[in-house]
TORTIDREN-820902 format. One record per residue (C-alpha): residue number from 1; y, z, x. Coordinates in Angstrom, 3 decimals, always signed. Layout:
residues N
+-----+----------+----------+----------+
| num |        Y |        Z |        X |
+-----+----------+----------+----------+
| NUM |        Y |        Z |        X |
...
+-----+----------+----------+----------+
This chain:
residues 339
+-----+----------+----------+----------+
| num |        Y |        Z |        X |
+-----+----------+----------+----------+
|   1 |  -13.475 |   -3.094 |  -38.723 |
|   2 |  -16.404 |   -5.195 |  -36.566 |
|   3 |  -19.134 |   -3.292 |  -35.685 |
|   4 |  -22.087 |   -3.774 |  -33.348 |
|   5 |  -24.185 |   -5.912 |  -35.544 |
|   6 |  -20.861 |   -8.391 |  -35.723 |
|   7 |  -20.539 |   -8.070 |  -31.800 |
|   8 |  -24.358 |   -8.904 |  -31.527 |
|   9 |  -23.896 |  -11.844 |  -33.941 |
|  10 |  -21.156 |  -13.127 |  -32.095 |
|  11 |  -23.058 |  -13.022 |  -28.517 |
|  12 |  -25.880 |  -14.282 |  -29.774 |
|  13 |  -27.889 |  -10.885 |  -28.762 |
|  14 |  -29.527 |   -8.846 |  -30.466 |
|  15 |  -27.868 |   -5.273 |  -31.317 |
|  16 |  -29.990 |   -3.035 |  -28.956 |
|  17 |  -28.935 |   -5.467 |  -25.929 |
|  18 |  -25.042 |   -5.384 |  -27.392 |
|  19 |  -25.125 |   -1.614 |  -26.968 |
|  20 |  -26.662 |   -1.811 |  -23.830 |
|  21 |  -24.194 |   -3.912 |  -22.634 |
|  22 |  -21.338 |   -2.035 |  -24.087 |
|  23 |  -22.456 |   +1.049 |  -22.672 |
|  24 |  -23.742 |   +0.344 |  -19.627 |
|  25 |  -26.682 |   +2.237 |  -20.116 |
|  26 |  -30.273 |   +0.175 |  -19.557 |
|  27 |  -30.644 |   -3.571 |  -17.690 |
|  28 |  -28.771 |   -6.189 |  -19.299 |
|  29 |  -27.559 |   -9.366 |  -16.909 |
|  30 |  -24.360 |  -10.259 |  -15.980 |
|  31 |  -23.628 |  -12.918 |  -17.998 |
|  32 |  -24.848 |  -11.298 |  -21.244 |
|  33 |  -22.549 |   -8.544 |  -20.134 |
|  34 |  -19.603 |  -10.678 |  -19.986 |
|  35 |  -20.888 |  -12.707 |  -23.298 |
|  36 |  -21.031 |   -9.658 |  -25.629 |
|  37 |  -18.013 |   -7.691 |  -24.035 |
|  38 |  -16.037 |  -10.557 |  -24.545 |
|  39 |  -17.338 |  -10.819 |  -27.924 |
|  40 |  -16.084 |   -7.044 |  -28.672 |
|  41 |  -12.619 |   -8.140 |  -27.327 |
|  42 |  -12.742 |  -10.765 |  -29.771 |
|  43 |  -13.113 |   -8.944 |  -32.642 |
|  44 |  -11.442 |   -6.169 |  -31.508 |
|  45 |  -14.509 |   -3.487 |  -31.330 |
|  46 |  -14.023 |   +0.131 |  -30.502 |
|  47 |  -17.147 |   +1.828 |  -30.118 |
|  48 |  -17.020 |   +5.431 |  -31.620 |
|  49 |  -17.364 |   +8.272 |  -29.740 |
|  50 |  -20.018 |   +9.932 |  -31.594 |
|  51 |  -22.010 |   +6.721 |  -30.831 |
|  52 |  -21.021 |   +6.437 |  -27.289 |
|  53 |  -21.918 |  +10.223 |  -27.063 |
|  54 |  -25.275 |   +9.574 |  -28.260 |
|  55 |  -25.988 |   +6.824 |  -25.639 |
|  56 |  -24.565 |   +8.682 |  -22.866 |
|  57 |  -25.048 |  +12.387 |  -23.727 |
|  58 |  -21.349 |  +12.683 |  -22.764 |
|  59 |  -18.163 |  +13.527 |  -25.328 |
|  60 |  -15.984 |  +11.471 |  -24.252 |
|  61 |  -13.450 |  +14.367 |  -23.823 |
|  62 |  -11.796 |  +16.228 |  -20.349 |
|  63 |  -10.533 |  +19.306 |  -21.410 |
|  64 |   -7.308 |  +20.677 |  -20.377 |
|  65 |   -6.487 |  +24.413 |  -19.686 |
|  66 |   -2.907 |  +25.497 |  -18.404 |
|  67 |   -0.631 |  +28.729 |  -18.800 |
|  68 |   +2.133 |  +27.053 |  -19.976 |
|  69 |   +3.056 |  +23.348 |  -21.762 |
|  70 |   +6.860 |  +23.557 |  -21.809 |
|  71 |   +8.285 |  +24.191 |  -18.318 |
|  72 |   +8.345 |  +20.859 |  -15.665 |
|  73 |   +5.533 |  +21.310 |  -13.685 |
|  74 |   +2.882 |  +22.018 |  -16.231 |
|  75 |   +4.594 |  +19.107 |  -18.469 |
|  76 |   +4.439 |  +17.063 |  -15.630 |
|  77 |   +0.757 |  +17.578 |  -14.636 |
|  78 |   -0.256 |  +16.796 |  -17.618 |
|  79 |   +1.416 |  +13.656 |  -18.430 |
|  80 |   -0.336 |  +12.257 |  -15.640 |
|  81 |   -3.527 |  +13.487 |  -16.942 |
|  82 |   -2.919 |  +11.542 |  -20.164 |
|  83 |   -1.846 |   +8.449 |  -18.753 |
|  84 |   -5.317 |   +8.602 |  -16.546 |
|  85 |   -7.515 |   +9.249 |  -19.478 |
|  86 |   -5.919 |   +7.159 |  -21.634 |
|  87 |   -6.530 |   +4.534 |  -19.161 |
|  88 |  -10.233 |   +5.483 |  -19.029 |
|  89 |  -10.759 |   +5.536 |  -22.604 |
|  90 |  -10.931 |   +9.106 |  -22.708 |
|  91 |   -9.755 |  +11.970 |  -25.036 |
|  92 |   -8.255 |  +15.067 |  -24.169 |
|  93 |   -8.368 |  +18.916 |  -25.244 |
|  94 |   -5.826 |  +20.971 |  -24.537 |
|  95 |   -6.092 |  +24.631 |  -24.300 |
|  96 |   -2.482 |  +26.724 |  -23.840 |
|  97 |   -3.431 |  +29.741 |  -22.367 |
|  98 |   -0.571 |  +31.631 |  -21.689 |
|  99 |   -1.403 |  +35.086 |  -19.948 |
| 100 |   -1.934 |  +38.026 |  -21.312 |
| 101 |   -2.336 |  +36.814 |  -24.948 |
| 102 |   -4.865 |  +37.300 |  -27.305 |
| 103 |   -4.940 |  +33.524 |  -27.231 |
| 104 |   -5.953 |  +32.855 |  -23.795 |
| 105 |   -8.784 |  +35.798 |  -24.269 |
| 106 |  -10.091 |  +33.527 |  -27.450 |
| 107 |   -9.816 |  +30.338 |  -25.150 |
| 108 |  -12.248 |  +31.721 |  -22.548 |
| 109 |  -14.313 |  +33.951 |  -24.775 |
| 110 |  -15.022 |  +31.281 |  -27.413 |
| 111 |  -13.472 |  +27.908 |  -26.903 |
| 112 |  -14.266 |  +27.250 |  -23.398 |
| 113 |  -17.471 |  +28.299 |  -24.109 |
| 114 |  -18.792 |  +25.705 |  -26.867 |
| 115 |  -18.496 |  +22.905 |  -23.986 |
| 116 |  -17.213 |  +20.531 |  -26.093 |
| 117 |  -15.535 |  +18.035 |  -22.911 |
| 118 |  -17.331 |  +16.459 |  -20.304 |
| 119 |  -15.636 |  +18.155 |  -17.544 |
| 120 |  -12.484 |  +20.840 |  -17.143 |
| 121 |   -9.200 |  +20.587 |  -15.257 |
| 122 |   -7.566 |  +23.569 |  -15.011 |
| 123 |   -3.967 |  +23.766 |  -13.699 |
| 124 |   -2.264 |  +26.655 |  -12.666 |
| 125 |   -4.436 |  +29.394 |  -12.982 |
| 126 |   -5.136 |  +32.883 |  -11.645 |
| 127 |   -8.138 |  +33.696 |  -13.584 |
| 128 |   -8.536 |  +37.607 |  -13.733 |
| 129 |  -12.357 |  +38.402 |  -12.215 |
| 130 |  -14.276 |  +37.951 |  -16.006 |
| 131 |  -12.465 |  +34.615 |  -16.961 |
| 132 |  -13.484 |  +33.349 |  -13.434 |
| 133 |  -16.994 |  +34.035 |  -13.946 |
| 134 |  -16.333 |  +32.310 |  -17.520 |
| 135 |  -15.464 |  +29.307 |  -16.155 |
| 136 |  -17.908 |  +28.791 |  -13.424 |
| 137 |  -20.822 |  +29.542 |  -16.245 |
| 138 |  -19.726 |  +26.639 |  -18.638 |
| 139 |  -22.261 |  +24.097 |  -16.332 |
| 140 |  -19.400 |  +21.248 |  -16.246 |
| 141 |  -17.042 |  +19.989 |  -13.424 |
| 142 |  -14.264 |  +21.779 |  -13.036 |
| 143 |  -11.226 |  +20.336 |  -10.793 |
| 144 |   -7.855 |  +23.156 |  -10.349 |
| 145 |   -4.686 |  +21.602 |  -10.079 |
| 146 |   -3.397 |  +24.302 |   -7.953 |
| 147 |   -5.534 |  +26.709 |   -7.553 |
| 148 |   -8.030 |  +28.001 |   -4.801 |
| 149 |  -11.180 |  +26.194 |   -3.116 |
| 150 |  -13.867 |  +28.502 |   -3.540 |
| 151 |  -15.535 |  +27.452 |   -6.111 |
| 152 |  -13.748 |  +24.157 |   -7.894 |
| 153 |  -13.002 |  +21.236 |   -6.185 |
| 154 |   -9.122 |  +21.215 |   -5.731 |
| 155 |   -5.725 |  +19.086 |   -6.113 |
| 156 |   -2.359 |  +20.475 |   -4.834 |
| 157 |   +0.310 |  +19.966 |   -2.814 |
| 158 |   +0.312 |  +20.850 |   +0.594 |
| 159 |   +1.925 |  +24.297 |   -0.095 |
| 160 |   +1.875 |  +24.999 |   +4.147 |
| 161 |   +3.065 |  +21.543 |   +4.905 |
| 162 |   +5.893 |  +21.934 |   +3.050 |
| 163 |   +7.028 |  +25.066 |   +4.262 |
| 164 |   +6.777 |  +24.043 |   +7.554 |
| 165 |   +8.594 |  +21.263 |   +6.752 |
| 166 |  +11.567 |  +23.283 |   +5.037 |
| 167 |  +12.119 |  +25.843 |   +7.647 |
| 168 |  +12.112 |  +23.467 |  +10.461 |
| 169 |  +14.686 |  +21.057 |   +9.019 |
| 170 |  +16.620 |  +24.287 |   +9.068 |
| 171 |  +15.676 |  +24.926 |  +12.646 |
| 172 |  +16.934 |  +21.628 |  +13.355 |
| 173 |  +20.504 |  +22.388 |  +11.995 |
| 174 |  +20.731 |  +25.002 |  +14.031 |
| 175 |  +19.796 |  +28.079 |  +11.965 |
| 176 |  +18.330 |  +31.103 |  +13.422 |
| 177 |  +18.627 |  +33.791 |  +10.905 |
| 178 |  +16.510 |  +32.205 |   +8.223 |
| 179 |  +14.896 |  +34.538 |   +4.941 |
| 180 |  +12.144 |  +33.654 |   +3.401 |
| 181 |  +13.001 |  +34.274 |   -0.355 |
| 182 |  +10.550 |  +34.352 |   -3.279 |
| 183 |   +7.063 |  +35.570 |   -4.154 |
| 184 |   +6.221 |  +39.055 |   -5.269 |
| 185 |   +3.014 |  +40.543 |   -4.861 |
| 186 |   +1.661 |  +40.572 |   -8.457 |
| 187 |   +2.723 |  +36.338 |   -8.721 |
| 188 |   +0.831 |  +34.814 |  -10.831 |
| 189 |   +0.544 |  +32.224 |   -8.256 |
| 190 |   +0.430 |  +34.220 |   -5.700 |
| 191 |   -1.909 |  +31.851 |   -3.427 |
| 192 |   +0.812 |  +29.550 |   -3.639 |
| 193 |   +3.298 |  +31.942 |   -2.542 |
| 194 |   +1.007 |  +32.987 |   +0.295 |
| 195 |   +0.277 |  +29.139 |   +1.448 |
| 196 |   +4.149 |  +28.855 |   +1.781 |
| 197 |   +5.021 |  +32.266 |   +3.432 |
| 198 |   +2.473 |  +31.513 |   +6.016 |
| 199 |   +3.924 |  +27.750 |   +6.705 |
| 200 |   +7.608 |  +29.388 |   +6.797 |
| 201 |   +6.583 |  +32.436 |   +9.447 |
| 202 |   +3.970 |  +30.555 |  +11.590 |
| 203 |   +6.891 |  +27.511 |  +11.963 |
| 204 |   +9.554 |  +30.700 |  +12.888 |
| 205 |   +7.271 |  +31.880 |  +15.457 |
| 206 |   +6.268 |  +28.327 |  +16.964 |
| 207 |  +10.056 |  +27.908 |  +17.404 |
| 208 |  +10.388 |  +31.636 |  +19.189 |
| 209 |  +12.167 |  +32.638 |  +15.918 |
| 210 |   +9.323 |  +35.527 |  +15.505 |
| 211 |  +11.634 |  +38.552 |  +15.433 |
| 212 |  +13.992 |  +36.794 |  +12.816 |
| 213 |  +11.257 |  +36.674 |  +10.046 |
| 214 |  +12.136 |  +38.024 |   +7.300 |
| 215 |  +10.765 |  +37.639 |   +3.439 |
| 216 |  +12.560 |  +39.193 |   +0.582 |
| 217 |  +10.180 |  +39.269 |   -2.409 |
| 218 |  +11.522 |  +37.889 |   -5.686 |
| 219 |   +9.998 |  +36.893 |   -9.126 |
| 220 |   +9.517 |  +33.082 |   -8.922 |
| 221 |  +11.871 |  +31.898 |  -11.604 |
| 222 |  +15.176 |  +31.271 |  -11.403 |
| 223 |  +16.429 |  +34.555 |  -12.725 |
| 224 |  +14.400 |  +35.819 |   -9.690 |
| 225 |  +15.691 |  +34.063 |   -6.825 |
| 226 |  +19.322 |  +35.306 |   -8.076 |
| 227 |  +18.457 |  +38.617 |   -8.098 |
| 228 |  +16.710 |  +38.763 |   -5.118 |
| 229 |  +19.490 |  +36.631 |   -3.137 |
| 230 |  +22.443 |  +38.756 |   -4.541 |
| 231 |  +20.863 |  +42.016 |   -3.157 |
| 232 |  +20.208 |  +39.855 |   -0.036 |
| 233 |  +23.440 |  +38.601 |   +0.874 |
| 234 |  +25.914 |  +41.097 |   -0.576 |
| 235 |  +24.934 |  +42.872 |   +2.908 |
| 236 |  +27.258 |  +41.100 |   +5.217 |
| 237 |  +25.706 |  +43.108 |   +8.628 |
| 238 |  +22.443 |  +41.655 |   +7.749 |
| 239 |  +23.269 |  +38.267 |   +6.072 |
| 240 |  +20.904 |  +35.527 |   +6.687 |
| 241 |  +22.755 |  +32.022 |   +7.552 |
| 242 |  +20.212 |  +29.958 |   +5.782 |
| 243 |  +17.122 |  +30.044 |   +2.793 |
| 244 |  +13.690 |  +28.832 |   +2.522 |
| 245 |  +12.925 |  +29.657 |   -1.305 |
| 246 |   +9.556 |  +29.820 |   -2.459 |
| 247 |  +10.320 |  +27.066 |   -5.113 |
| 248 |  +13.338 |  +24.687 |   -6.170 |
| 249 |  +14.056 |  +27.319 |   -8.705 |
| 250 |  +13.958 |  +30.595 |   -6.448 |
| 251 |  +16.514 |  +28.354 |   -3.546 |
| 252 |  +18.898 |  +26.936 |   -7.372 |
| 253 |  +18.913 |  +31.074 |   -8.204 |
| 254 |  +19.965 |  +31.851 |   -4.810 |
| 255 |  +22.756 |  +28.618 |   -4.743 |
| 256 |  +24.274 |  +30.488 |   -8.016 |
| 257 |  +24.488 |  +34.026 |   -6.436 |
| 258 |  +25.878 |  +32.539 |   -2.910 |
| 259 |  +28.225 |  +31.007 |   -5.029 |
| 260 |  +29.481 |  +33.853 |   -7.091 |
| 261 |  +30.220 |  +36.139 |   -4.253 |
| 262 |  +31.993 |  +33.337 |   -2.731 |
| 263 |  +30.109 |  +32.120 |   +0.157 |
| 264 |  +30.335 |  +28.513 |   +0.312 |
| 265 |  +26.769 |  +26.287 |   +0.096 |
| 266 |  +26.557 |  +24.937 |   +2.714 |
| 267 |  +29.247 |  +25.994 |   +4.887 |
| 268 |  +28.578 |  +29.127 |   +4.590 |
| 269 |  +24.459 |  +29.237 |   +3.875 |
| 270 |  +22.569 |  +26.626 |   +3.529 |
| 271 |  +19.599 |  +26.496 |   +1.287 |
| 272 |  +16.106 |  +24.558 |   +0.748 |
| 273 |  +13.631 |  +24.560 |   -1.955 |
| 274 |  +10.059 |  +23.346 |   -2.296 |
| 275 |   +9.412 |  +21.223 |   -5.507 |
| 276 |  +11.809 |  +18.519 |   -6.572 |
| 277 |  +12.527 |  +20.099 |   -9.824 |
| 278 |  +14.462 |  +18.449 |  -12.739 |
| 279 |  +17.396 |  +20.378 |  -11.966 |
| 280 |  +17.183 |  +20.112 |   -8.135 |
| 281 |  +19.482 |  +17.199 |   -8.203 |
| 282 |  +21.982 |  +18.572 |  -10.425 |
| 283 |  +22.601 |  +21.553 |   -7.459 |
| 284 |  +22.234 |  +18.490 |   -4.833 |
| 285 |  +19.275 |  +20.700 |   -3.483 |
| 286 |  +17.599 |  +20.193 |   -0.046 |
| 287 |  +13.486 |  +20.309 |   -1.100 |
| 288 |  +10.101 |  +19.320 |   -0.457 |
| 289 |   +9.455 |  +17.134 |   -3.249 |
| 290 |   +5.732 |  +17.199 |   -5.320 |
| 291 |   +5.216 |  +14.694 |   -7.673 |
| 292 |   +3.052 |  +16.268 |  -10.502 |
| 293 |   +2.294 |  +13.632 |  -12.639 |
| 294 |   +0.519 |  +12.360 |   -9.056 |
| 295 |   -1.577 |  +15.357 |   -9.274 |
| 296 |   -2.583 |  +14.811 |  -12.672 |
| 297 |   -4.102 |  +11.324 |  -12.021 |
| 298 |   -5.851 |  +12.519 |   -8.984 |
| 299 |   -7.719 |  +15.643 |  -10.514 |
| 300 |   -8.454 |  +13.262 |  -13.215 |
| 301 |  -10.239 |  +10.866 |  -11.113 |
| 302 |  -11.486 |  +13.693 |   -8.894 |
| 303 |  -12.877 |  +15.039 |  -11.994 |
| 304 |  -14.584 |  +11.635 |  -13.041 |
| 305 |  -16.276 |  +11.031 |   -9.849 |
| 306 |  -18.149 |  +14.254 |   -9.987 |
| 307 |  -18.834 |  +13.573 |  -14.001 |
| 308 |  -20.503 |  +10.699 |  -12.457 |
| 309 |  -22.159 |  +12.671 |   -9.382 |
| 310 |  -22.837 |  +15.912 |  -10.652 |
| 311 |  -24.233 |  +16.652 |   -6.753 |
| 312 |  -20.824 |  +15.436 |   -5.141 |
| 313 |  -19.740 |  +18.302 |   -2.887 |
| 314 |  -16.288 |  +19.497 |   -3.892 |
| 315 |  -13.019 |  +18.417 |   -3.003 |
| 316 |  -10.235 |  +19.366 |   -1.635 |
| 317 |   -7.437 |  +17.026 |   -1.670 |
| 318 |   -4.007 |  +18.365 |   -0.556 |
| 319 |   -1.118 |  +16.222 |   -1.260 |
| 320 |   +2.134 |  +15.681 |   +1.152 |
| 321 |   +5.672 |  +16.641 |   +0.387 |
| 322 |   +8.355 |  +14.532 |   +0.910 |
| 323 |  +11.566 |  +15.976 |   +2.326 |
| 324 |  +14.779 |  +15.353 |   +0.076 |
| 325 |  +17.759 |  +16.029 |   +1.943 |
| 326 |  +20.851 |  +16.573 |   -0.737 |
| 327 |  +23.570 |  +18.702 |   +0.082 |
| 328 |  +22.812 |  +22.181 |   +0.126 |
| 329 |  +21.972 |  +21.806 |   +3.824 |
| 330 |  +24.325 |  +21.645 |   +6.732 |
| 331 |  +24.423 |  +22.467 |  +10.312 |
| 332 |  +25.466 |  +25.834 |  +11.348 |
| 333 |  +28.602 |  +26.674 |  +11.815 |
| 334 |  +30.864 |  +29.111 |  +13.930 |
| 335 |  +32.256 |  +30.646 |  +10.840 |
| 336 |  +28.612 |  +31.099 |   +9.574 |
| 337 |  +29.603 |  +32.361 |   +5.954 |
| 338 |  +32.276 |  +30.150 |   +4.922 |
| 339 |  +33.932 |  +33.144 |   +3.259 |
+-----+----------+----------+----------+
């Protein structure tokens, strides 16, 4: 494998100015620059990280902390952070730290702590008060991928957008009695659930709808939204004609229970998510589709720019939602529950 003494050879510079160049770190002109980088090309030089680390006092690493790795948001996120780094040259750590393990305690009590990445992107999480205070003493950038503002810089959809969004397009179909489904007070996302109760109510009471608001509080998983929308619409006096759930799985768990007490989707209720899950099109779900992987590359180059400018002032960047309009929506009809 070439090294820098066979890069410097080859450019005709000496190795001190080859590092330079390779580095970027000290004066070296333009055309030297382009002489010796094409010269690594050549002969196909990678420059280690330890050496690079030296030069730069930087790892070379972004670390990763998230709750979970195997459902389709998290996965999602952090494909897009790998394709990012991997286009920067970059390595990534990831730390799994799923709550309320003994795991999650070790990542923030001892892992976190040794600083061994350039910067932190941490997606998804609800630190309790201590691991907060963790976080913000580790003296790196930090960038949330959902999360709150206060004290990292921030990339996320535009939870209130998107809500809006949703409960209008049922406005616009005619819909009156609309329920807000999803979002129990203990979530572990609960700022996410707030965001998107607070588009869905303030868009009710623009359109005069004030007195109809009404949010039924559900575990935010699929199991969840059933529950919550069986115990909602088995009461035929009170039964909502449409549903804004808090996510695409909340409004799929409410499909399944409309369904199995026979009230037709969307005849009979219609039904919008927030998401663009995998399995949204497979119950031809209405949603506000997020694109993850998007988020990923942002807070990845969010992340880099204040690497770069350790005095940038934080960001906030909230991303739109596209509507998706499948068929679990439809105009209202006389016969409002299709039974």
């Amino acid at each position: 494998m070439a090294g820098i003494a066979d890069v410097a050879a080859r450019a005709g510079v000496s190795k001190a100015t080859a590092s330079r160049a390779l580095s970027g770190i000290g004066y070296v002109s333009t055309e030297t620059q382009r002489r010796v980088r094409r010269a690594a090309e050549e002969l196909g030089y990678v420059p280690s990280a330890g050496a690079v680390g030296l030069a730069t006092g930087r790892t070379q690493n972004i670390g990763v902390v998230m709750p979970y790795v195997n459902r389709w948001f998290f996965a999602e996120v952090l494909e897009g952070i790998q394709q990012a780094l991997l286009e920067e040259g970059l390595d990534l750590t990831l730390y799994d730290a799923k709550p309320g393990t003994a795991g999650r305690a070790r990542i923030f009590d001892d892992f976190l702590a040794r600083k061994r990445f350039d910067g932190l992107i941490a997606v998804g999480l609800e630190p309790v008060d201590r691991e907060l205070e963790l976080l913000t003493r580790i003296d790196r950038p930090i960038v949330s991928v959902v999360g709150t503002s206060d004290l990292t810089s921030v990339v996320a959809v535009d939870d209130d957008y998107a809500a809006r969004r949703a409960t209008e397009h049922l406005i616009a179909l005619g819909h009156r009695e609309i329920a807000f489904v999803g979002g129990a007070p203990a979530s572990h996302w609960a700022h996410v659930d707030q965001r998107r109760l607070a588009g869905y109510t303030l868009t009710m009471e623009q359109a005069g709808l004030g007195a109809q608001v009404r949010h039924v509080h559900s575990e935010v998983a699929l199991p969840g939204g059933y529950a919550a929308a069986a115990d909602l619409l088995s009461d035929t006096r009170h039964r909502p004609t449409a549903i804004v759930g808090v996510c695409d799985e909340v409004a799929i768990g409410a499909i399944i229970a409309a369904r199995r007490l026979g009230i037709q989707v969307p005849s009979g209720l219609s039904v919008v998510g927030i998401d663009d899950h995998e399995f949204a099109e497979m119950f031809a779900l209405t949603t506000l589709q997020q694109v993850p992987r998007d988020q990923g590359r942002s807070a990845v180059a969010v992340l880099l720019a204040e690497i770069a400018d350790p005095a940038r002032e934080r960001t906030e960047l909230r991303m739109p939602a596209r509507l998706v309009v499948r068929s679990s929506t439809a105009a209202l009809q006389d016969d409002a529950f299709g039974l």
